[in-house]
PAPA-873611 format. One record per residue: residue number from 1; residue in three letters; x, y, z of N, C-alpha, C, O, CB in turn. Coordinates in pm, whole numbers, plus 50000, padded with zeros to 5 digits. Glycine has a CB too. Layout:
<torfis>
seq / type / n_east / n_north / n_up / ca_east / ca_north / ca_up / c_east / c_north / c_up / o_east / o_north / o_up / cb_east / cb_north / cb_up
NUM / ALA / X / Y / Z / X / Y / Z / X / Y / Z / X / Y / Z / X / Y / Z $
...
</torfis>
This chain:
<torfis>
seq / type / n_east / n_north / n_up / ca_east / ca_north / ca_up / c_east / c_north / c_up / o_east / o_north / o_up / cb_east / cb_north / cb_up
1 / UNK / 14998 / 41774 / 72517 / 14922 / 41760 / 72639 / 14976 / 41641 / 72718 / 14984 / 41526 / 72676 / 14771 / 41743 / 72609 $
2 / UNK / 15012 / 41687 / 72841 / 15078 / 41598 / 72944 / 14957 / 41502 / 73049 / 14921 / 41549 / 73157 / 15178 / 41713 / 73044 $
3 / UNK / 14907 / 41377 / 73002 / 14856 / 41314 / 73103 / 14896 / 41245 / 73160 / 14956 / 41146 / 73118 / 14784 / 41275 / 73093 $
4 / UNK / 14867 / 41290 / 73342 / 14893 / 41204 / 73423 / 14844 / 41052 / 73463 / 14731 / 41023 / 73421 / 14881 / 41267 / 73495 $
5 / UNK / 14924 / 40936 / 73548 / 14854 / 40833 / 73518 / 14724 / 40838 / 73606 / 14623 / 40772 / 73580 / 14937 / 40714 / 73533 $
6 / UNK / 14729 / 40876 / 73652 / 14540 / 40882 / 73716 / 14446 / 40936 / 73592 / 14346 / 40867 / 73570 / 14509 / 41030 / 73876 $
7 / UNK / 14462 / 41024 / 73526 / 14421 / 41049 / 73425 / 14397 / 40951 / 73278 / 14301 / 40950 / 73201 / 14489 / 41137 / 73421 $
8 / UNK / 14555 / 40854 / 73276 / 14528 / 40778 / 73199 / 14418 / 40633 / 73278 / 14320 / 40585 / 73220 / 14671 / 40752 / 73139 $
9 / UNK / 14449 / 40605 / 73363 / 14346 / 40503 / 73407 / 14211 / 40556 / 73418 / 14132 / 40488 / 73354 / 14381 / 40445 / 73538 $
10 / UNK / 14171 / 40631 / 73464 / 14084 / 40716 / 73458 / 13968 / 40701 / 73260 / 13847 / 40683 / 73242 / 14195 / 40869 / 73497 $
11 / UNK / 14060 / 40716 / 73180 / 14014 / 40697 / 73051 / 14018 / 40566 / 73021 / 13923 / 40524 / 72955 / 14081 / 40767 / 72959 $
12 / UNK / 14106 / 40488 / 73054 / 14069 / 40317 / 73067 / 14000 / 40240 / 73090 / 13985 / 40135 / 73027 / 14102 / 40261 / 73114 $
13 / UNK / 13886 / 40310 / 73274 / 13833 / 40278 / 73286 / 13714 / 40311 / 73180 / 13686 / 40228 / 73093 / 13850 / 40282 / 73383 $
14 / UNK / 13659 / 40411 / 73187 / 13566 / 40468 / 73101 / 13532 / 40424 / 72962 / 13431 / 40438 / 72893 / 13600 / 40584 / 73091 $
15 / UNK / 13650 / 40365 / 72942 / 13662 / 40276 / 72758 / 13618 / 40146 / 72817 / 13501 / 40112 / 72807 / 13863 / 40253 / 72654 $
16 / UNK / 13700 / 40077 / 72874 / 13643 / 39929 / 72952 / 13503 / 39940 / 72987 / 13440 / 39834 / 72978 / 13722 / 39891 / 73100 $
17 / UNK / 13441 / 40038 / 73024 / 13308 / 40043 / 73084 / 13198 / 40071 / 72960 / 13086 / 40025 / 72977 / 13306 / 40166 / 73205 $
18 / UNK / 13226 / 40145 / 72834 / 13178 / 40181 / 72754 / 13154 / 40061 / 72651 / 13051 / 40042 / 72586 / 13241 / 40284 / 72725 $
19 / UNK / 13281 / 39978 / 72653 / 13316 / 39865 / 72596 / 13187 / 39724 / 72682 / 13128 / 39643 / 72611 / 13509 / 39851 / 72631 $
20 / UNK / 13173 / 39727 / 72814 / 13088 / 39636 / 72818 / 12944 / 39648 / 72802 / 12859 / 39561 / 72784 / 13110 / 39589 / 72911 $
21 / UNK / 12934 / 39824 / 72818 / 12803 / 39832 / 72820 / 12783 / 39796 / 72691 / 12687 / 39720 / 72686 / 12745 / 39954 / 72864 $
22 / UNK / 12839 / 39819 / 72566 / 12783 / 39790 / 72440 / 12784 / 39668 / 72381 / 12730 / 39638 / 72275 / 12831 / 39858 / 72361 $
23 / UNK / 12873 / 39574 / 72483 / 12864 / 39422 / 72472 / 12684 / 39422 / 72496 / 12593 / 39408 / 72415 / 12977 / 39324 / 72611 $
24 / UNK / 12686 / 39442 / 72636 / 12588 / 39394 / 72694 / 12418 / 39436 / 72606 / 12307 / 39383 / 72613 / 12614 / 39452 / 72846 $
25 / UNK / 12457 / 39524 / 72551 / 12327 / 39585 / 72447 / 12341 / 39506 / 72347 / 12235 / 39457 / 72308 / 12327 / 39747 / 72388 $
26 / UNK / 12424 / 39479 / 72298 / 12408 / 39414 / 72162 / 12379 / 39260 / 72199 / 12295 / 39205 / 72127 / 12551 / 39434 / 72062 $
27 / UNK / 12417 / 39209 / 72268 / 12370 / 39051 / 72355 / 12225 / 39096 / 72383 / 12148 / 39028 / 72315 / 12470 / 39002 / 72536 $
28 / UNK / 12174 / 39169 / 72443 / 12046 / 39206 / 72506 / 11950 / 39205 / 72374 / 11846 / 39140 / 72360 / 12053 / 39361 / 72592 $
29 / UNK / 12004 / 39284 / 72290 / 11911 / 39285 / 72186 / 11891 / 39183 / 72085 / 11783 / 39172 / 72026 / 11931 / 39384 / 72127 $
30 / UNK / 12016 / 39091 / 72057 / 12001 / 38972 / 71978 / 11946 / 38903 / 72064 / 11887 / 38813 / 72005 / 12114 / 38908 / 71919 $
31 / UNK / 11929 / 38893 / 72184 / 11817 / 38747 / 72271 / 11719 / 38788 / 72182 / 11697 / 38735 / 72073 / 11752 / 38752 / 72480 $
32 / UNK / 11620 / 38944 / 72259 / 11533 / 39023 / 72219 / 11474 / 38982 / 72071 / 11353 / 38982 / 72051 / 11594 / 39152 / 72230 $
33 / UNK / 11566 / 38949 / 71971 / 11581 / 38924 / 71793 / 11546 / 38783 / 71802 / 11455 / 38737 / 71733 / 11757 / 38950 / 71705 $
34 / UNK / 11607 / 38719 / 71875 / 11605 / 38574 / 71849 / 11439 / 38493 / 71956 / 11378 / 38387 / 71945 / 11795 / 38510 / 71915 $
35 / UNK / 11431 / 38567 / 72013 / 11292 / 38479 / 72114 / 11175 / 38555 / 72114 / 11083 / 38531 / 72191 / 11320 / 38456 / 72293 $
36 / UNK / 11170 / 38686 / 71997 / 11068 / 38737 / 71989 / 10950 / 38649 / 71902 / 10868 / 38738 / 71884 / 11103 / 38859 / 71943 $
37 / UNK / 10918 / 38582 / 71866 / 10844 / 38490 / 71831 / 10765 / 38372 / 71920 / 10665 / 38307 / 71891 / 10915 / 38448 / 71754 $
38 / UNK / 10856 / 38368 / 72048 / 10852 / 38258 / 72109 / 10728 / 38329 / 72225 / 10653 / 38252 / 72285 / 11017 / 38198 / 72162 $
39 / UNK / 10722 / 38424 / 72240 / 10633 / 38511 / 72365 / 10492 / 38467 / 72306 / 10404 / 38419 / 72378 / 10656 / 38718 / 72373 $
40 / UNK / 10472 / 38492 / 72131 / 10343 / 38483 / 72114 / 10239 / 38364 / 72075 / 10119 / 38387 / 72067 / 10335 / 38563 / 72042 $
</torfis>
C-alpha cells in the first residue's frame, strides 16, 4: 500500500493529537487523585 504524503501527515497529525489528548487525561486525572481530599 502506497501512501501519499498528505496521507502520511494526515496520520501524524492524528497520532500527535491522540498523543496529547491522553497526556492531558492522565494530568487531569492525577490533579483529580491528588486534591480530592482537599474539596472536603
Amino acid at each position: 500500500m502506497k501512501l501519499s504524503a498528505q496521507d502520511k501527515w494526515e496520520i501524524l497529525e492524528t497520532a500527535t493529537t491522540w498523543v496529547v489528548v491522553m497526556a492531558m487525561l492522565v494530568y487531569g486525572f492525577g490533579k483529580w487523585i491528588q486534591f480530592e481530599g482537599a474539596l472536603k
